[in-house]
Structure formats: C-alpha cells, structure tokens
C-alpha positions as CSV (number, residue, x, y, z in Angstrom):
1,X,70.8,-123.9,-181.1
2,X,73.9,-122.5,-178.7
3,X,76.4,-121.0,-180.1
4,X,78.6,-120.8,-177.1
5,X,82.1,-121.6,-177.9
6,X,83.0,-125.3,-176.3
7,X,85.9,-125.7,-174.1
8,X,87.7,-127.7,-176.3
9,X,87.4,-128.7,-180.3
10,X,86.4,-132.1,-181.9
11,X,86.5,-133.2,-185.2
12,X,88.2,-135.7,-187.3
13,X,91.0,-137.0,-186.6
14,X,92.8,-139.2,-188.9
15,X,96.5,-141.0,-188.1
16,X,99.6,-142.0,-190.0
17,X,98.6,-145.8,-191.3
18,X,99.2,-147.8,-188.1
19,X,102.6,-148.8,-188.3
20,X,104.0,-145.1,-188.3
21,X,104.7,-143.1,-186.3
22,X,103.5,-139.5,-186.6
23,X,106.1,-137.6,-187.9
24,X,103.5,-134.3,-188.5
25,X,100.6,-132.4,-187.8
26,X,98.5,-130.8,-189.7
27,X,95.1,-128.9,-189.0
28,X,92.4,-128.2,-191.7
29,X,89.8,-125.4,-191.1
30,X,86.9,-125.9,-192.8
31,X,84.4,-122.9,-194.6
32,X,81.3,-121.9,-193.3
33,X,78.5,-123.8,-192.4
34,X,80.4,-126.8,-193.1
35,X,81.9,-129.5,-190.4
36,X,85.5,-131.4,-190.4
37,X,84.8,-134.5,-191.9
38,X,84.3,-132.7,-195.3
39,X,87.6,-130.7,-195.5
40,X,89.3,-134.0,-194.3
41,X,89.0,-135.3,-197.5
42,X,92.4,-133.7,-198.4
43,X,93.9,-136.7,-196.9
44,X,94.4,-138.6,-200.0
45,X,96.7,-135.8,-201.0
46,X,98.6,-136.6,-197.8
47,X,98.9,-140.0,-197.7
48,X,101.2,-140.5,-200.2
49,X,103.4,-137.8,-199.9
50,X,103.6,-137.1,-196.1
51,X,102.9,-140.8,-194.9
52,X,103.4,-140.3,-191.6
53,X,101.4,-136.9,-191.5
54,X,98.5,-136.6,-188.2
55,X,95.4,-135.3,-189.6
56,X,93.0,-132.8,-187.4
57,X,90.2,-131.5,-188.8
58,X,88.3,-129.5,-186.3
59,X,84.4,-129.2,-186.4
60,X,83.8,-125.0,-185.9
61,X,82.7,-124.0,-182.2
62,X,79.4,-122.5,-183.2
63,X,77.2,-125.0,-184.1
64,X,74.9,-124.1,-187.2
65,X,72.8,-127.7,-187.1
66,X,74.0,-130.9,-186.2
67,X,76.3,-131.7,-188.6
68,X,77.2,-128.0,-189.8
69,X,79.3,-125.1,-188.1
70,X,81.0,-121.6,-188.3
71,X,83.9,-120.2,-186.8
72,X,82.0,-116.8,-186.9
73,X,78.7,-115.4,-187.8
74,X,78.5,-113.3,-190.3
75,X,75.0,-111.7,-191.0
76,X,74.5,-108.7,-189.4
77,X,77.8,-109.0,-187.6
78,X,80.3,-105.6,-186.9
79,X,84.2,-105.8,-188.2
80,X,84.6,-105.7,-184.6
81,X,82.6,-108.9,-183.4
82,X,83.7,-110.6,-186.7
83,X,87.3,-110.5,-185.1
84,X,86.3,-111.1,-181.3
85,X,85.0,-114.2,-183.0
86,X,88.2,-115.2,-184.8
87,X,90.6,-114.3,-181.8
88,X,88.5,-116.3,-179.7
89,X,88.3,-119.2,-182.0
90,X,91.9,-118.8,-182.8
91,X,92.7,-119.2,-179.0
92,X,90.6,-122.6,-178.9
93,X,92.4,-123.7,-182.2
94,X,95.6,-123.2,-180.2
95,X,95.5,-124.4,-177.2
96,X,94.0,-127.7,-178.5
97,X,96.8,-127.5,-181.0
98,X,98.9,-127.0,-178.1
99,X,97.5,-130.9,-176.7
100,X,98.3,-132.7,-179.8
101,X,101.6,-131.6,-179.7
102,X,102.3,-132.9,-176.7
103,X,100.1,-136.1,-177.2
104,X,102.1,-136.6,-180.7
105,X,105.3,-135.4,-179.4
106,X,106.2,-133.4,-182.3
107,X,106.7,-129.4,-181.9
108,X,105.7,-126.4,-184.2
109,X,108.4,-126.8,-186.7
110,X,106.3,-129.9,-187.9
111,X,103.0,-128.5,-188.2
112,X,100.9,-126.8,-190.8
113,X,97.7,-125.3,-190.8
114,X,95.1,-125.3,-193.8
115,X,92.2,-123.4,-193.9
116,X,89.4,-122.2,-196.4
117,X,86.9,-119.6,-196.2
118,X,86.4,-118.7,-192.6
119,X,88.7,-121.8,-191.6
120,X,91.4,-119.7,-193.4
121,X,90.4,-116.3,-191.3
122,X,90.7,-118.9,-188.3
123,X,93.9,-120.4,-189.9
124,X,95.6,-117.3,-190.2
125,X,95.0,-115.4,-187.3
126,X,96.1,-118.8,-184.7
127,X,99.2,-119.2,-186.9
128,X,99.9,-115.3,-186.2
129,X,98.9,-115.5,-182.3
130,X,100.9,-118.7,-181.9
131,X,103.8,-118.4,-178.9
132,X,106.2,-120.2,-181.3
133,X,106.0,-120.4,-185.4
134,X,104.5,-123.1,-187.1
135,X,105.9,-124.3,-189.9
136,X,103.6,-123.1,-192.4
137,X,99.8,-121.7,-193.0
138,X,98.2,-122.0,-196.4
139,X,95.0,-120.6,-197.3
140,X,92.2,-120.0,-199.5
141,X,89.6,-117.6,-199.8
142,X,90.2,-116.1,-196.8
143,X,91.8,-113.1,-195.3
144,X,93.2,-111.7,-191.6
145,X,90.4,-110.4,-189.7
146,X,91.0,-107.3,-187.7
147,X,89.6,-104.5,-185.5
148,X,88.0,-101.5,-187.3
C-alpha cells in the first residue's frame, strides 16, 4: 500500500445539530493503526456541553489498510524520520485546519485539538508550529517528537 502523504486530509466530520451555527472547532487525532471515525466517538461528550462544537476527525496520511492509518511509522524507524514524519503531518493537519477555519468562519481562539497516541505526537507538534495559538491542545499518551 502507499504511504505517501495525501495532499489534503479526510475523515469525519461531524456538525453542530442543524440549526446551529458552529461556534467551535475541534480536531481529534487518532492512535496508531486506527482511522477517524473511531476517535470521533468523543462526540457525545461534546454534544451536550459545547452544542455548537464542529467536529474533525482526520483519518492519518499513511494508510495501513483500508480502514486503518498512522501518522508515522514506527518499526525500525530513527528519532530523526519519526519527527520528519510528525512535522510533515503536522504541516498537513494545519493547513487543512487552516480551510475549516475559513469555511466555518471561526479563528484559533475557538479551536482545540485532541489527540491520543501518535494523534497526540501529531496534536502537539501542529499546535506548537501553528502561525497563531489555538486555544487549547489536550493529550494522551503521547509526547513532542524531536530531532536527535
């Protein structure tokens, strides 16, 4: 399978309820070998207390099968490529970040990002590399990737 990095992210997307406006954004990075749709599941958890939240949950640029991907590979893989993976993923996550913004007309100040596992690697390192702050990054099992 290719694991060249697409152009642009997909995944699940999930709206405020139809009669609201959205009011939010927030992005949820999935673990490895995993897609989207699974970590969007924290939406319940959303709906009721930030109604008119915008949910993107992107599906990993390297494709493991076809319904499983990774923001990096891991197995056999140097400190060094580990982070030229999560730069270059982080520089996907922002500049389609960067389009729902604009589509939702809502700035940084009202958007999170949520990551686990590699998604919080991801998470962390596009909230760092961002031109402007976001309003808030929280993550789990995860750390900042860096250069040797």
């Amino acid at each position: 399978m290719d694991t060249a990095a697409p152009a642009q992210l997909t995944g699940t997307k999930i709206p405020p309820r139809k009669w609201l406006k959205p009011k939010s954004l927030t992005v949820l990075f999935h673990g490895y070998d995993s897609n989207g749709g699974v970590i969007s599941d924290m939406r319940v958890a959303f709906e009721k207390h930030l109604p008119g939240n915008y949910i993107f949950a992107p599906d990993a640029p390297r494709p493991v099968s076809e319904s499983e991907f990774r923001w990096f590979d891991v197995v056999d893989a140097t400190v060094d490529e580990i982070y030229n993976a999560v730069q270059s993923a982080a520089e996907l996550v922002n500049d389609t970040v960067d389009k729902y913004l604009d589509a939702l007309g809502l700035d940084e100040a009202h958007t999170a990002f949520i990551g686990y596992s590699q998604g919080a690697c991801v998470a962390l390192h596009a909230a760092l590399t961002r031109s402007r702050r976001i309003a808030g990054v929280l993550t789990y099992s995860g750390q900042i990737a860096g250069p040797s």
